[in-house]
C-alpha positions as a Markdown table, in Angstrom:
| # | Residue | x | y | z |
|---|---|---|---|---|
| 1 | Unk | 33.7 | 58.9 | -12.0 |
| 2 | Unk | 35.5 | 55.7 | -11.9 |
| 3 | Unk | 34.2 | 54.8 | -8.5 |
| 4 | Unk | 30.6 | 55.4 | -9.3 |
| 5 | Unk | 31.4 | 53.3 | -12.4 |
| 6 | Unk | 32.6 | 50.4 | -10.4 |
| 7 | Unk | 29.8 | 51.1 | -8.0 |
| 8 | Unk | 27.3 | 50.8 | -10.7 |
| 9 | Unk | 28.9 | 47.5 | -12.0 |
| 10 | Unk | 29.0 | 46.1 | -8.3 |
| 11 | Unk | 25.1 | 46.7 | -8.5 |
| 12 | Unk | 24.5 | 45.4 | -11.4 |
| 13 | Unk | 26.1 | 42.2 | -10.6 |
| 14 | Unk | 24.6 | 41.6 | -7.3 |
| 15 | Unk | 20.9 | 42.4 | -9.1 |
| 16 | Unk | 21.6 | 40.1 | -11.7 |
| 17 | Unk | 22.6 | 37.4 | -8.8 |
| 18 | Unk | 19.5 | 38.2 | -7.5 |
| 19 | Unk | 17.8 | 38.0 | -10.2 |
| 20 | Unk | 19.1 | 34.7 | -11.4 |
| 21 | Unk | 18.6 | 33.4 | -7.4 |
| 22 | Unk | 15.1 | 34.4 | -7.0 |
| 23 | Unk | 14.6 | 32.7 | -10.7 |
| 24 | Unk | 15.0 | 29.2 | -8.8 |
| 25 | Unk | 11.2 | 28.0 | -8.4 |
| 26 | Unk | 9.8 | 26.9 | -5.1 |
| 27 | Unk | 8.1 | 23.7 | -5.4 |
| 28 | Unk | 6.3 | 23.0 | -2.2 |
| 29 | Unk | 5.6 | 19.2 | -1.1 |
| 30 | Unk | 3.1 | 18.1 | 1.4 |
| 31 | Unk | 3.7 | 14.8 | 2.9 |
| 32 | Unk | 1.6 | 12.8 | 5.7 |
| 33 | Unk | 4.1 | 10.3 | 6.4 |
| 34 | Unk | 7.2 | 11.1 | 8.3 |
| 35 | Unk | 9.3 | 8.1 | 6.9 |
| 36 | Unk | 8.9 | 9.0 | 3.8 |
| 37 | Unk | 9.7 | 12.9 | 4.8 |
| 38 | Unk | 13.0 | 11.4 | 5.6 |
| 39 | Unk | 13.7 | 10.3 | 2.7 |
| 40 | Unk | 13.0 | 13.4 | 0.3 |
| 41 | Unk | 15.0 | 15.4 | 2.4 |
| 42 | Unk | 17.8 | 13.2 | 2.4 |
| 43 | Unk | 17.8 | 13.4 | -1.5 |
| 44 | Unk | 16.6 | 17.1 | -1.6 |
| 45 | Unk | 19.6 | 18.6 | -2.8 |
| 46 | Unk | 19.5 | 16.3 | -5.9 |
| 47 | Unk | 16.4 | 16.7 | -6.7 |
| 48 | Unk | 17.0 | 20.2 | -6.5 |
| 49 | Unk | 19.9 | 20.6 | -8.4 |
| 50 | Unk | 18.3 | 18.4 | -11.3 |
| 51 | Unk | 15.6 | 20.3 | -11.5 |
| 52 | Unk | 16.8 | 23.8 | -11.2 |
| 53 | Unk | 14.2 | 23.8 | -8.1 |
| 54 | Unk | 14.3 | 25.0 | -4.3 |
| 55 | Unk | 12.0 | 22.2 | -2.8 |
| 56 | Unk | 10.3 | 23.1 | 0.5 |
| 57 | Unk | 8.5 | 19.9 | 2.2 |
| 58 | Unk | 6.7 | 19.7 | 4.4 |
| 59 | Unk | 4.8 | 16.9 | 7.0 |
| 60 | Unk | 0.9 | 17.5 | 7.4 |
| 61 | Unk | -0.8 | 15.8 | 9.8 |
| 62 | Unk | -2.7 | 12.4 | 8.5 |
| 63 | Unk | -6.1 | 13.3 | 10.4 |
| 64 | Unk | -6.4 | 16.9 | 8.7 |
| 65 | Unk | -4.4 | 16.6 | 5.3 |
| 66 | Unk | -7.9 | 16.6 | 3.5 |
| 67 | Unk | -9.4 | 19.5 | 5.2 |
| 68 | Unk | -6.1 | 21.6 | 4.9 |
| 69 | Unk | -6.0 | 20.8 | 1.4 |
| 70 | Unk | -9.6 | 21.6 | 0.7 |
| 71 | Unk | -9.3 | 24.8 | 2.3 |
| 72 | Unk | -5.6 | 26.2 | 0.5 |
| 73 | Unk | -7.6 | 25.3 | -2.7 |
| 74 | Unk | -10.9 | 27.2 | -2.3 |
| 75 | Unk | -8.7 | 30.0 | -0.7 |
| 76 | Unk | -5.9 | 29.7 | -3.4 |
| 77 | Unk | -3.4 | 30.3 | -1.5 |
| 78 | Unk | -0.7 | 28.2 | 0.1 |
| 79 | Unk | -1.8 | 25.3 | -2.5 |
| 80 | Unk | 0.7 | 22.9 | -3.0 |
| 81 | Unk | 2.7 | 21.4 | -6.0 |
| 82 | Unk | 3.0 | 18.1 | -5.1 |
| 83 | Unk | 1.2 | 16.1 | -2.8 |
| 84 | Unk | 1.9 | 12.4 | -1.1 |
| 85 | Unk | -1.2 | 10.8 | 0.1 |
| 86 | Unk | -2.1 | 7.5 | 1.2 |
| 87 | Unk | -3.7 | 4.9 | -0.9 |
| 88 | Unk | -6.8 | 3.7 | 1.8 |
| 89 | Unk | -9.4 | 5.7 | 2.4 |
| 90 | Unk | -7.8 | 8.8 | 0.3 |
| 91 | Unk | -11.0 | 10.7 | 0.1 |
| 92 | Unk | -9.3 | 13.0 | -2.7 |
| 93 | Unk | -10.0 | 11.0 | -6.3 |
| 94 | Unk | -12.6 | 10.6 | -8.3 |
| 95 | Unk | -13.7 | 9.3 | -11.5 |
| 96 | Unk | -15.0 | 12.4 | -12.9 |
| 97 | Unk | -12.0 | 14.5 | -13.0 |
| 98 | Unk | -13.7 | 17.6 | -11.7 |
| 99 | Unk | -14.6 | 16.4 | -8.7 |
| 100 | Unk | -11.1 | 15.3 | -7.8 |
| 101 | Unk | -8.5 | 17.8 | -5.8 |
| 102 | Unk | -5.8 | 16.3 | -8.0 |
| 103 | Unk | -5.1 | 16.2 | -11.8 |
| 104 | Unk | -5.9 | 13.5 | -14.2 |
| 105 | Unk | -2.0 | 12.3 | -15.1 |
| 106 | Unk | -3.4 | 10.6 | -18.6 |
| 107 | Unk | -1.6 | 12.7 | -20.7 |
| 108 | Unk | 1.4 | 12.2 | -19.0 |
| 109 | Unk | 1.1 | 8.9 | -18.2 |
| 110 | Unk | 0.6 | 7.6 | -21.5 |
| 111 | Unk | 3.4 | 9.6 | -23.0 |
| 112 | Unk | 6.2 | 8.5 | -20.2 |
| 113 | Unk | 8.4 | 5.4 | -21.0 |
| 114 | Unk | 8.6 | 5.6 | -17.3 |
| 115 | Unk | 5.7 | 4.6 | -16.5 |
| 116 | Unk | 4.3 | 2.2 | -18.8 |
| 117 | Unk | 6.7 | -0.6 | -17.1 |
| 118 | Unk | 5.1 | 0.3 | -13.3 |
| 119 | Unk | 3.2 | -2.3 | -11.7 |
| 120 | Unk | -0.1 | -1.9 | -13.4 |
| 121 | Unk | -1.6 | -4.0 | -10.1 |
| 122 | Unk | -0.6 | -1.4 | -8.1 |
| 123 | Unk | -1.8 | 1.4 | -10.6 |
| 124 | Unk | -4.5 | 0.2 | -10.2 |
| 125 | Unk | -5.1 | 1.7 | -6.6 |
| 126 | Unk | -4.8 | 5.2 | -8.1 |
| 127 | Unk | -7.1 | 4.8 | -11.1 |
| 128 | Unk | -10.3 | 5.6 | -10.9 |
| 129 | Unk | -12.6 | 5.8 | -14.3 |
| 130 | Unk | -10.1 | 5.1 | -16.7 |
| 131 | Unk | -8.1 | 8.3 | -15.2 |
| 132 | Unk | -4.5 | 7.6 | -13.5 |
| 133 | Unk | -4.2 | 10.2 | -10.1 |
| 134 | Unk | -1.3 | 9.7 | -8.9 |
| 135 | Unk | 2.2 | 7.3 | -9.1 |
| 136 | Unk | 2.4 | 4.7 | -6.5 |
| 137 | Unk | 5.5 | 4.9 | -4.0 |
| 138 | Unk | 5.5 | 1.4 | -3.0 |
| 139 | Unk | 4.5 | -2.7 | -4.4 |
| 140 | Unk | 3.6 | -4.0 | -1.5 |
| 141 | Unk | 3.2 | -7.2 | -2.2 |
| 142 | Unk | 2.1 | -10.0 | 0.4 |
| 143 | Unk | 3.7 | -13.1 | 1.1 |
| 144 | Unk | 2.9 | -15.5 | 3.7 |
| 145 | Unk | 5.6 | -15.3 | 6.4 |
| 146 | Unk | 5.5 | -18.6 | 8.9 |
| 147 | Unk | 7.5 | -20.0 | 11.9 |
| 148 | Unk | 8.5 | -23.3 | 10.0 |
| 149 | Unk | 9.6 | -24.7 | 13.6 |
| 150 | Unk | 6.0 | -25.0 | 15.5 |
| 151 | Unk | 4.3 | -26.0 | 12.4 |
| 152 | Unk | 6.5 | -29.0 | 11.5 |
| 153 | Unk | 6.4 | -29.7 | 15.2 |
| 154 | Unk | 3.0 | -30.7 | 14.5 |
| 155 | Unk | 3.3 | -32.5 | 11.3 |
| 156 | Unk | 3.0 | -29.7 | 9.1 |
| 157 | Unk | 5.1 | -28.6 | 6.1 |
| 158 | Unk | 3.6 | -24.8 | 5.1 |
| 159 | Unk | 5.9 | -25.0 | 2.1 |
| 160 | Unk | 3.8 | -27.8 | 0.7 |
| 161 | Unk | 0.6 | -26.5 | 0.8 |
| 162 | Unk | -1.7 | -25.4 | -1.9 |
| 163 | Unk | -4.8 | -23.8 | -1.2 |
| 164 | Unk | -5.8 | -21.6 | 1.8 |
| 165 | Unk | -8.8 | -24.6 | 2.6 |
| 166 | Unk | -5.2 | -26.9 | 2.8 |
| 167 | Unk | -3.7 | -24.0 | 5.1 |
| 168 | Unk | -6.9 | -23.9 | 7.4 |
| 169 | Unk | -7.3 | -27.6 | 7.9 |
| 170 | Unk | -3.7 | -28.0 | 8.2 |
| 171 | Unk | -4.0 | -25.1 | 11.1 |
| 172 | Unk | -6.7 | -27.5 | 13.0 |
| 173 | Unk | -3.2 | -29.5 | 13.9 |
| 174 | Unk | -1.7 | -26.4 | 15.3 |
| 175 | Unk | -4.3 | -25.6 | 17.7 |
| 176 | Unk | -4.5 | -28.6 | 19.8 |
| 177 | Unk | -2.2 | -28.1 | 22.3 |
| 178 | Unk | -4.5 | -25.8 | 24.8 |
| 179 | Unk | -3.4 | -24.3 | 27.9 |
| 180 | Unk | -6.0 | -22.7 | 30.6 |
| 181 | Unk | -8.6 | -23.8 | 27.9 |
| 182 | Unk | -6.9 | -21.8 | 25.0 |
| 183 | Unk | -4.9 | -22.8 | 22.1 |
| 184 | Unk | -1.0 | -22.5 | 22.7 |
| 185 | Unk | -0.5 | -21.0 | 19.1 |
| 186 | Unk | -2.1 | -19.9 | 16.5 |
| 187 | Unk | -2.2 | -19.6 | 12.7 |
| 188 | Unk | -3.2 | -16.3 | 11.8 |
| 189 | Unk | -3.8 | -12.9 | 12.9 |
| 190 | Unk | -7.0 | -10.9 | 12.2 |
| 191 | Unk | -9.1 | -7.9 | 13.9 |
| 192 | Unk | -12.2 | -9.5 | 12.9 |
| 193 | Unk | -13.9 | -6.1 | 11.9 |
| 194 | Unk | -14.3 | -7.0 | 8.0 |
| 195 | Unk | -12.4 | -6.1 | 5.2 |
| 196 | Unk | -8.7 | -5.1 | 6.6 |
| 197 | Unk | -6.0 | -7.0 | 7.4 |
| 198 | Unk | -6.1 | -10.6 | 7.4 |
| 199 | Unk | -9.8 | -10.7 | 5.2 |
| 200 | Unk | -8.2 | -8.0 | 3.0 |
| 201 | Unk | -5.5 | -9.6 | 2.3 |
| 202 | Unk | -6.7 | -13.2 | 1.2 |
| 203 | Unk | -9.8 | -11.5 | -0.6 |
| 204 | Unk | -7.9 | -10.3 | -3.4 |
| 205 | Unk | -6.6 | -13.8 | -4.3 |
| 206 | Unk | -10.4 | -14.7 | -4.8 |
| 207 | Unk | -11.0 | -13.0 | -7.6 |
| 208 | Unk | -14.1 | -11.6 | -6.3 |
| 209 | Unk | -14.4 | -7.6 | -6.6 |
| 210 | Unk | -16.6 | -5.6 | -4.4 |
| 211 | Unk | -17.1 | -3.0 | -7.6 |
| 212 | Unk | -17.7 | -4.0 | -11.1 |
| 213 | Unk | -16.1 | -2.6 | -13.7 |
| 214 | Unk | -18.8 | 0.0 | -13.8 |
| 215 | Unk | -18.0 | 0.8 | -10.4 |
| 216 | Unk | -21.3 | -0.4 | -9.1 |
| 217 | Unk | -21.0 | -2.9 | -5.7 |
| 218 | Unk | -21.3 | -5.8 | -6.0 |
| 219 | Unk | -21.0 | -7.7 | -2.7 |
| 220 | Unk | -24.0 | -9.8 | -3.2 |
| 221 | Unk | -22.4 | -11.5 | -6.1 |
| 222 | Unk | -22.0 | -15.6 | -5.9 |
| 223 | Unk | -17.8 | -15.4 | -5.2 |
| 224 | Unk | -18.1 | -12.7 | -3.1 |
| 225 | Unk | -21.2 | -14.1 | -1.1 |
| 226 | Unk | -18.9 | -17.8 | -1.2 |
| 227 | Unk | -15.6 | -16.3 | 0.2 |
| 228 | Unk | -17.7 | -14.4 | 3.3 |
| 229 | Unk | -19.2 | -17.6 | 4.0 |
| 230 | Unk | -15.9 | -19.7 | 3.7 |
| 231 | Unk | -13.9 | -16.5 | 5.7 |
| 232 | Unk | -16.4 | -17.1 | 8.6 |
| 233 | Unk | -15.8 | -21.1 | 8.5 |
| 234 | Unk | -12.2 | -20.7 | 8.9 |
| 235 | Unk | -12.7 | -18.0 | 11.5 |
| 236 | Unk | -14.6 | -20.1 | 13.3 |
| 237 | Unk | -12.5 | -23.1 | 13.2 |
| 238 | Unk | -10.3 | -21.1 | 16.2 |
| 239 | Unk | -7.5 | -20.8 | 14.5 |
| 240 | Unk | -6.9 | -16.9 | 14.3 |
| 241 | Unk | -6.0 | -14.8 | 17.0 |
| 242 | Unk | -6.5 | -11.3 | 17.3 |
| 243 | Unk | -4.4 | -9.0 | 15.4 |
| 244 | Unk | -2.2 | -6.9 | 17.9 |
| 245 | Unk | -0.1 | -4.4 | 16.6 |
| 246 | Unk | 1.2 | -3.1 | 19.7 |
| 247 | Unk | 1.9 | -6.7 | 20.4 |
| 248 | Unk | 2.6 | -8.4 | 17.3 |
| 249 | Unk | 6.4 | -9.0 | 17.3 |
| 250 | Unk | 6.8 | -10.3 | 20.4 |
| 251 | Unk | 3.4 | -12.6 | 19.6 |
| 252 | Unk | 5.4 | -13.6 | 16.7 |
| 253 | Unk | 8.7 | -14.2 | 19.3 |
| 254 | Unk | 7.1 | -16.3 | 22.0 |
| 255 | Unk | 5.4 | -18.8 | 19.3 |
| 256 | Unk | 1.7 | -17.7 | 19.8 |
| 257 | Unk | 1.3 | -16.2 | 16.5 |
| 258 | Unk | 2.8 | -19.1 | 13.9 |
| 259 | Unk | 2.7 | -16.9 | 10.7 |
| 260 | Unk | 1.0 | -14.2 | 9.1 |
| 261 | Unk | 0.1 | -12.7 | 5.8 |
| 262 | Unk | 2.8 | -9.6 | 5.5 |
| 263 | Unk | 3.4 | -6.6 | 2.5 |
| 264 | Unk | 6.8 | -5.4 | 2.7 |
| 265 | Unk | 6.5 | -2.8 | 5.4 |
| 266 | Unk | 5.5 | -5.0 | 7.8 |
| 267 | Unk | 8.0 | -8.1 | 7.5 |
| 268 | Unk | 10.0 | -6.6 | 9.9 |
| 269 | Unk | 8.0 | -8.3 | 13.0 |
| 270 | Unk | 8.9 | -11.4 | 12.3 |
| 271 | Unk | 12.5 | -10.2 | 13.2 |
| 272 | Unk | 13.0 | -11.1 | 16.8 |
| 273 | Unk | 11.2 | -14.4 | 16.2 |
| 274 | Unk | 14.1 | -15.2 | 13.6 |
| 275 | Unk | 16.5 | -15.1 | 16.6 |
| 276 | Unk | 14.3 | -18.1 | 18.5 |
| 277 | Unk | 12.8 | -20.3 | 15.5 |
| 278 | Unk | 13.4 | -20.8 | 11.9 |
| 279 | Unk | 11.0 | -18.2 | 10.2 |
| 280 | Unk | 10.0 | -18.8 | 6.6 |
| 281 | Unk | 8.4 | -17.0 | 3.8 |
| 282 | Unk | 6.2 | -17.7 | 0.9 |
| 283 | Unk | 3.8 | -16.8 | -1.7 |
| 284 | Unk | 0.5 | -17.0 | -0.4 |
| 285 | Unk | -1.8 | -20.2 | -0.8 |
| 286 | Unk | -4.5 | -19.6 | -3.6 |
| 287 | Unk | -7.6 | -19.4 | -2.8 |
| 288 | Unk | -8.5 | -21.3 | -6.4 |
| 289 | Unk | -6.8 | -23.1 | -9.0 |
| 290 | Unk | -5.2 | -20.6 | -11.4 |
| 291 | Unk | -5.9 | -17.6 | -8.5 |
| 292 | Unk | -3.9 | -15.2 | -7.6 |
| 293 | Unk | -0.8 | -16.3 | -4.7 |
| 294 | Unk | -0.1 | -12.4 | -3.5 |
| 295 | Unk | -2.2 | -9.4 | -3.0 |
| 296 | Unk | -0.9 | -5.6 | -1.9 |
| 297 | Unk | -2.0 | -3.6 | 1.6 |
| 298 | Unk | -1.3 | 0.0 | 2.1 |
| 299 | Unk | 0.8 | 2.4 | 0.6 |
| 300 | Unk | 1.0 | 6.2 | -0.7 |
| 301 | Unk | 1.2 | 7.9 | -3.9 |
| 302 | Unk | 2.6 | 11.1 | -5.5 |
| 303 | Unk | 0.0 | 13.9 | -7.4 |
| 304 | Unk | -0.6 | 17.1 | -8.3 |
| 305 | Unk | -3.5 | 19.5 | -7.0 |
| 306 | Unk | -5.5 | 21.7 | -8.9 |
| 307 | Unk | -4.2 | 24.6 | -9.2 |
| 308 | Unk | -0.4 | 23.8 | -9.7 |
| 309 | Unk | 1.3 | 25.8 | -11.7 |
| 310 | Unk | 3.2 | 24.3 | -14.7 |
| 311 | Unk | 2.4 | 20.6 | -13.8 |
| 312 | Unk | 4.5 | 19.8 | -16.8 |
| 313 | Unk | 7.7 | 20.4 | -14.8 |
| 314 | Unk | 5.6 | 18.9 | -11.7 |
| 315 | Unk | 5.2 | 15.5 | -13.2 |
| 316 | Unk | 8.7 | 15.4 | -14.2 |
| 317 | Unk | 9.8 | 15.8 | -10.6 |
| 318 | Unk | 7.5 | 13.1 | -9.4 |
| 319 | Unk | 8.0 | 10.6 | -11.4 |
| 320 | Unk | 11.9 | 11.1 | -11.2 |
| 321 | Unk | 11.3 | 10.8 | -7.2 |
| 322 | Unk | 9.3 | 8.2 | -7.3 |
| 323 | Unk | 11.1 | 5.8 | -10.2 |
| 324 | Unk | 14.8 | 7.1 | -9.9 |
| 325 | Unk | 16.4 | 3.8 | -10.1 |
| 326 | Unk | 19.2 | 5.1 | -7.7 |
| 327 | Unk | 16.6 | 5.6 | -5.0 |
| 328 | Unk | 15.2 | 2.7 | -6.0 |
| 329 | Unk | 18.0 | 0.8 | -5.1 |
| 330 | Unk | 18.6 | 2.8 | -1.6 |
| 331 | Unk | 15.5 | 2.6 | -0.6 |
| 332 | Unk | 14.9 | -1.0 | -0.1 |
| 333 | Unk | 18.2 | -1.6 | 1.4 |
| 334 | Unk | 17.0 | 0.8 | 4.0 |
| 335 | Unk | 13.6 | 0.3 | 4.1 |
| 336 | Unk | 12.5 | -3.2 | 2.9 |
| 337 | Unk | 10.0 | -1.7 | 0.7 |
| 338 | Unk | 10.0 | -2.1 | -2.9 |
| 339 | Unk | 9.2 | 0.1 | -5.5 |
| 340 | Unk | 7.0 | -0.9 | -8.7 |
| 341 | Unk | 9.3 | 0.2 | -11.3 |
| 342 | Unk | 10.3 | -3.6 | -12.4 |
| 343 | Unk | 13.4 | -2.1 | -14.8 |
| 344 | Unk | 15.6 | -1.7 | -11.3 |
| 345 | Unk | 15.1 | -5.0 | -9.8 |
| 346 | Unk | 18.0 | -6.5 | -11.8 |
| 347 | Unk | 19.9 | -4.9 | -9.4 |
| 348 | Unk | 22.4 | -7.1 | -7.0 |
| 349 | Unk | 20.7 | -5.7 | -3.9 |
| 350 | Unk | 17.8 | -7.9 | -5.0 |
| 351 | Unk | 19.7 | -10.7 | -5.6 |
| 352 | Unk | 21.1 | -11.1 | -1.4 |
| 353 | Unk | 20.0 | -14.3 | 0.7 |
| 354 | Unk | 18.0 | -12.8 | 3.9 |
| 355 | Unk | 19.2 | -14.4 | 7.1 |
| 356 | Unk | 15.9 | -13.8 | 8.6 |
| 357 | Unk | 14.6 | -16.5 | 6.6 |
| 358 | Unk | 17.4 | -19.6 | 6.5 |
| 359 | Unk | 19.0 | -17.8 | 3.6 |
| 360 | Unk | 15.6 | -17.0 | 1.6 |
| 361 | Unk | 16.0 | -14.4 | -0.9 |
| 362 | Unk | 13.1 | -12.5 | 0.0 |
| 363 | Unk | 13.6 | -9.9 | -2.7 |
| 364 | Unk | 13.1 | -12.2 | -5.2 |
| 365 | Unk | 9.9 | -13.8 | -3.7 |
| 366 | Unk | 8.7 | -10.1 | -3.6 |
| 367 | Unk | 9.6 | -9.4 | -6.9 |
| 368 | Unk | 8.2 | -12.5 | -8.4 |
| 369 | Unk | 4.8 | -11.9 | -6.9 |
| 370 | Unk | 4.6 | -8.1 | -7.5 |
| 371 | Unk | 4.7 | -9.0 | -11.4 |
| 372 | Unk | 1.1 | -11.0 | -10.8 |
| 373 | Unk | -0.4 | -8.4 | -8.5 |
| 374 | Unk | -3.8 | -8.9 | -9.1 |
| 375 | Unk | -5.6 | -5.4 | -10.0 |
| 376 | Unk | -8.2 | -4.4 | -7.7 |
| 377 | Unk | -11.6 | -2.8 | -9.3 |
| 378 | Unk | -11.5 | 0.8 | -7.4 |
| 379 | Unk | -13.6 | 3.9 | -7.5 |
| 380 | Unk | -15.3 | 7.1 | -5.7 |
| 381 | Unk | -17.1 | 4.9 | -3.4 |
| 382 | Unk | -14.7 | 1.8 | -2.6 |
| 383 | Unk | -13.4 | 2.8 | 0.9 |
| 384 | Unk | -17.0 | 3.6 | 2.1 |
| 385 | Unk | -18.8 | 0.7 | 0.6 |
| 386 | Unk | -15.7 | -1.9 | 2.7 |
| 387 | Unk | -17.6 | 0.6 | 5.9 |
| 388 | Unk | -21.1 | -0.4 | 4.5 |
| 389 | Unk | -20.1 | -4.2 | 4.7 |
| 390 | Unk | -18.3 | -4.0 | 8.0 |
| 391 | Unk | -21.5 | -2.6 | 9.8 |
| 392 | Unk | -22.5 | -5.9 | 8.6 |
| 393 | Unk | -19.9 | -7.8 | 9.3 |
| 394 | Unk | -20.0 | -8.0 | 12.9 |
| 395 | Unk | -23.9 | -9.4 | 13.2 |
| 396 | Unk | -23.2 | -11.9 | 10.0 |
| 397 | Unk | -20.1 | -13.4 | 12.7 |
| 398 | Unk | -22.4 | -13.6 | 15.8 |
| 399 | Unk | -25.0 | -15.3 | 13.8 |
| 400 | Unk | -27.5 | -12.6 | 14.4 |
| 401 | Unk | -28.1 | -12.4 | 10.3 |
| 402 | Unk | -27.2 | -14.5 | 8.0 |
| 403 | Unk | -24.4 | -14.5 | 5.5 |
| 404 | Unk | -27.2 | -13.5 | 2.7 |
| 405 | Unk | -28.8 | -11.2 | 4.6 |
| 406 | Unk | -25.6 | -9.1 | 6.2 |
| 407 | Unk | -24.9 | -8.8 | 2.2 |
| 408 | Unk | -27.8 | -8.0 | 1.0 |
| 409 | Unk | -27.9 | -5.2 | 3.9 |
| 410 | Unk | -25.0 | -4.2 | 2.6 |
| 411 | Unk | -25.7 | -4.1 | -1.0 |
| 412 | Unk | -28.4 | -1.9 | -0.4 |
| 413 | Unk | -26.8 | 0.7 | 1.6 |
| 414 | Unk | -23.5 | 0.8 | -1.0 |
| 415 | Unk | -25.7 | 1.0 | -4.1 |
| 416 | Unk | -27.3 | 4.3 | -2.3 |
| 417 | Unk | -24.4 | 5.9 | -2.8 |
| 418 | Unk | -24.3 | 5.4 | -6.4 |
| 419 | Unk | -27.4 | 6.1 | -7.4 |
């Protein structure tokens, strides 16, 4: 009798650690970016223990995150609880919050202390009509990185300069020396296939928005129609040479590429160059008097399907991965990239001179321009109206329409999709 009752109690122990262990919740994560893989599971077991949580992540491929996605959610199976997602061409959000795959985070949002002191430039990426998708992982703001040794050999001190039409005429001097017919160096770096990169960039210090607030286009409005025809001037001039990102350090390193306009994840090129010349860094020039002097370029965000279950506890997770000021901290001394919670900038990590740059605290730079990150007008059809206008962009450059007429072409075919 007493070794059935010790028995019995041995059973009931080991059902009630079972019990208690199969209580934990899974929460599964997709993620399309390795990098940032890393660095969940490097902080998975916190996460997990704060959150009484057995975290299962895993990396989906970029080129079929949507389509997998779509298909766990009509199944509903497999769907997950939290998703990372990259800002461009996200195909996932939309104003009208039942055509989304994700959940408005309003409600949330508006209640969170958190959140309130994020970046609202770069919430701005996430929100479209009025509703908040996601939380942004990164600033990404973009300074003006430049090899201060070439351009003062020809006269020139970037530091000085005001206004991109300064930088561009300034960059005439730069171009002179020619070898085999061809510049020696160069001022900047662009694909010349429209709105990315380079154009992206400087764009969003016009002021000029290719979506009203209504989220109709607008690319045939008068700043919009001036900064195409002022972009293909300064293209023109000769100063830009292609942008090479197989190639672009060492462009940087052998003095053919004299600067470039760099978010955070990409500063790192100029690092070999910093070995040969003294690099520099910068806000960027405005475009006008009271512009903006930074804009933002790339990125992911955090955000909840349809069909998560409790996304009360979900958001809570998110946001604590996302604006942990621990992680914070840790994540830009090992990545470069800064986060948009302002509140853990104060920290000494911030504060360091950067070699790199002559003793620059770059940080601070970064910091100082991520506060007047301009907000860009976003919507259900942004990333396919910047395709309408490079179709266009190619003939407005080779002169086979004009500047009017590429627009206008491209007007037409955006407001399509509105209508």
């Amino acid at each position: 009798m007493r070794k059935f009752s010790a028995l019995l109690v041995v059973v009931l122990l080991a059902s009630l650690f079972q019990t208690s262990f199969a209580a934990k919740r899974e929460v599964l994560m997709w993620s399309f970016a390795a990098n940032n893989v890393e660095e969940w599971k490097a902080r998975q077991a916190e996460i997990e223990q704060k959150f009484d949580i057995a975290l299962k992540i895993e990396l989906v491929a970029q080129d079929a995150f949507v389509q997998k996605l779509q298909a766990v959610m009509m199944d509903g199976k497999g769907v997950p609880d939290i998703i990372e997602w990259m800002i461009e061409n996200n195909r996932i959000l939309n104003a009208d919050p039942k055509k989304s795959f994700v959940l408005p985070l309003n409600d949330y949002v508006a209640k969170s202390a958190v959140f309130k002191k994020v970046v609202p430039g770069r919430v701005a990426w996430v929100k479209y009509g009025g509703n908040v998708y996601g939380l942004p992982h990164d600033v990404h703001p973009v300074i003006l990185i430049y090899n201060d040794t070439l351009w003062k050999k020809v006269g020139v001190d970037v530091a000085k300069i005001k206004t991109w039409d300064e930088f561009f005429a300034a960059a005439k001097k730069l171009i002179k020396e020619k070898k085999d017919g061809k510049p020696v160096n160069y001022a900047l770096p662009s694909s010349n296939g429209g709105l990315g990169d380079t154009m992206f960039m400087i764009w969003q210090t016009t002021g000029s928005q290719i979506l009203d607030k209504s989220g109709k286009p607008s690319f045939t409005s008068p700043d919009f129609v001036a900064y195409v025809k002022k972009w293909k001037a300064w293209y023109d001039s000769g100063v830009f040479t292609a942008w090479d990102w197989g190639n672009f350090s060492a462009l940087l390193k052998n003095g053919t590429l004299c600067s470039y306009t760099s978010p955070d994840w990409w500063v790192s090129q100029s690092d070999a160059a910093s070995e040969v010349y003294a690099m520099k860094v910068r806000d960027l020039p405005l475009y006008k008097k009271g512009g903006a002097n930074t804009a933002s370029w790339g990125g992911s965000f955090l955000a909840i399907p349809k069909g998560t279950k409790d996304a009360d506890t979900v958001y809570k997770i998110i946001e604590y991965m996302q604006y942990d000021k621990g992680a914070i901290k840790l994540a830009y001394e090992k990545t470069g990239m800064l986060r948009p919670l302002p509140d853990a900038w104060d920290d000494p990590v911030f504060n360091k001179p950067d070699k790199r740059f002559g003793g620059q605290k770059l940080a601070q730079l970064q910091i100082k321009l991520a506060k007047v990150m301009p907000a860009v007008n976003t919507g259900d059809v942004f990333w396919d109206i910047i395709n309408d206008f490079n179709e266009q962009y190619s003939k407005i450059m080779t002169g086979e329409v004009s500047v009017e007429d590429g627009l206008k072409a491209a007007q037409e075919k955006a407001m399509k999709r509105v209508q």
